[in-house]
N, C-alpha and C positions, 0 to 999 in steps of 0.2 A: 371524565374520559382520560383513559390511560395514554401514555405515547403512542403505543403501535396503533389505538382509535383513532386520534387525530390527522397520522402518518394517513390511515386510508382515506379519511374522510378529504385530506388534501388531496389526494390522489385518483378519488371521486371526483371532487369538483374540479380538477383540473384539465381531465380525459372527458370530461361531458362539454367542458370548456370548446376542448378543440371539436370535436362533434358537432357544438351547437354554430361555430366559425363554418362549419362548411354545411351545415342544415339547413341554418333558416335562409342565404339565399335560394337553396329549392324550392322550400314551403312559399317565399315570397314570388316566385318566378310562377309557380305552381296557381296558385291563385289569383295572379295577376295586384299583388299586392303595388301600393305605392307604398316609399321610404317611409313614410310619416305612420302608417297603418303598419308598419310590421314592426315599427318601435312599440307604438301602442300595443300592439299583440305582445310583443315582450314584455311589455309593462304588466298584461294583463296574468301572465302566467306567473311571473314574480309576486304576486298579489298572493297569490298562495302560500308562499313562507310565512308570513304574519299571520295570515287566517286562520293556517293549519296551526298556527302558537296557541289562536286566542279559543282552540274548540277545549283547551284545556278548564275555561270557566265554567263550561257547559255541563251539568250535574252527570244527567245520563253517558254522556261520554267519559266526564270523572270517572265514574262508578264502572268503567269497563276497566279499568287499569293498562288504558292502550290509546294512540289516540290523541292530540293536539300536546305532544313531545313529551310525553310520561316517562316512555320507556329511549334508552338510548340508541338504541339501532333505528330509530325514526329519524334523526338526523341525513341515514346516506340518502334515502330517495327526497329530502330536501335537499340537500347538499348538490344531488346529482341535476336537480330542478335550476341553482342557483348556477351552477355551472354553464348547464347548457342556455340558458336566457343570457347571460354574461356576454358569453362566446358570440353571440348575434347581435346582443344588444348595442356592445363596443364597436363592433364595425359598420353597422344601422346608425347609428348615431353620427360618428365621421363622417360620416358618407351623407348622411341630409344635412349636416352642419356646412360640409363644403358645396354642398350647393346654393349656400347665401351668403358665400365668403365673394368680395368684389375681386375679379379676377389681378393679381400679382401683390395681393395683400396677404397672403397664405399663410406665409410665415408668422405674420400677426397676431391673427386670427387664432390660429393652430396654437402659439401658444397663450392663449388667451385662456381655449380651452383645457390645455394642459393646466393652468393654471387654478381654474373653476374644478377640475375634475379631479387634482389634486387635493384641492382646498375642501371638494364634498366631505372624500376619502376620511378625514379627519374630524369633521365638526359631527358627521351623522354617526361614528362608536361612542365620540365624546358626549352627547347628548341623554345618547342610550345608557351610557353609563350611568350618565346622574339621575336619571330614572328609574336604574335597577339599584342606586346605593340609596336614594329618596323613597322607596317603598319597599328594598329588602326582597323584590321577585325580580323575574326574569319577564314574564308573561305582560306586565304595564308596557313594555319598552315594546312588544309589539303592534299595541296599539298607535303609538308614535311612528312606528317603521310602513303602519299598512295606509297611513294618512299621507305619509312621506314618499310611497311609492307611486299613491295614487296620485298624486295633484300635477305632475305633469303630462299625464294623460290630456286634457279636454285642451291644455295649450297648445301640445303638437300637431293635434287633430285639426286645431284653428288656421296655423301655419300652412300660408300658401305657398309651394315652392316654387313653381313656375314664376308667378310674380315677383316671389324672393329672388331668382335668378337673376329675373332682366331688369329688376333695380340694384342689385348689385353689378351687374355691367355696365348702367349705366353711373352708374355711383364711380367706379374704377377709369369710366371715359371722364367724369369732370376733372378727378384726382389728378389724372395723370395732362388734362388739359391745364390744370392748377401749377403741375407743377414744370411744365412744357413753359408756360407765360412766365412762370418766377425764375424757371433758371435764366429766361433769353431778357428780364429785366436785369437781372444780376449780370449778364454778360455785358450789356449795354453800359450800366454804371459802372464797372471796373474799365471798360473799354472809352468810356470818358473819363475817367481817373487817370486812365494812363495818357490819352492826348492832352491833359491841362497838365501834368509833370511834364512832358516833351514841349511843352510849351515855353512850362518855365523854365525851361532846362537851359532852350533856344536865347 
């Protein structure tokens, strides 16, 4: 692909990006979806880039010369698919993740995930890489990416959020009772440190 291919294809999936930010909460509201069910739905729609890769094995589709990424203009309606699942899935994800964050731990938390979500960013092209320089195609590494898409599906689905909530409220009441007890010990033993110096002082 040339510059000015790439140039749109970035500009494909970026404009489907913002669309898919203010989409899928309709589709979710619309349906009466929970947080955890509309990642899943995103999961399930991203499930299609790898599949649409791997219809390239398949003879009779071969033999069309069209068809699981033969030709390069199959790219934008992936591309436009990747965007728009992105755009919802990023803020789907936030959004059930802070609902089992213990309340005034946020900060933590948050970058915990930045942290994890950084760290995917990097190992899941590196991966794919050594499995398109280990077999010389492009087409092996989607089988890798449709395993990789799918496995966190049947986890989030398990995830009780309600439950997740009011354990982490209560999680955020010991903490903070934790840490209510250790400062007013702290205050006591500095506060007898200082009457045995005024003691000796006397």
């Amino acid at each position: 692909m040339g510059t000015v291919a790439i140039a749109l294809l970035s500009i494909t999936t970026t404009s489907s990006g913002i669309a898919g930010a203010f989409a899928w909460p309709i589709v979710s509201r619309h349906f009466k979806l929970k947080t955890n069910r509309t990642v899943v739905a995103c999961i399930a729609l991203m499930e299609i880039i790898p599949l649409y890769g791997l219809l390239g094995y398949i003879p009779f589709v071969k033999s069309w010369g069209v068809g699981g990424l033969q030709q390069s203009w199959e790219i934008y309606p992936l591309g436009f698919i990747h965007g728009f699942v992105m755009g919802g899935l990023s803020s789907c994800c936030r959004s059930f993740f802070g609902l089992l964050i213990p309340p005034g731990s946020e900060a933590a938390f948050y970058k915990l995930y930045a942290m994890t979500d950084k760290g995917s960013s990097a190992v899941g092209p590196a991966a794919a890489g050594v499995i398109v320089d280990a077999t010389g195609q492009i087409r092996p590494a989607f089988v890798f990416l449709a395993i990789l898409i799918a496995l966190p599906a049947p986890l989030i689905l398990m995830v009780d959020a309600e439950k997740g909530r009011d354990d982490a409220a209560r999680t955020s009441g010991v903490l903070k009772q934790d840490f209510e007890d250790g400062s007013a010990v702290q205050v006591g033993t500095e506060l007898h440190e200082t009457e045995g110096l005024m003691a000796d002082h006397d």
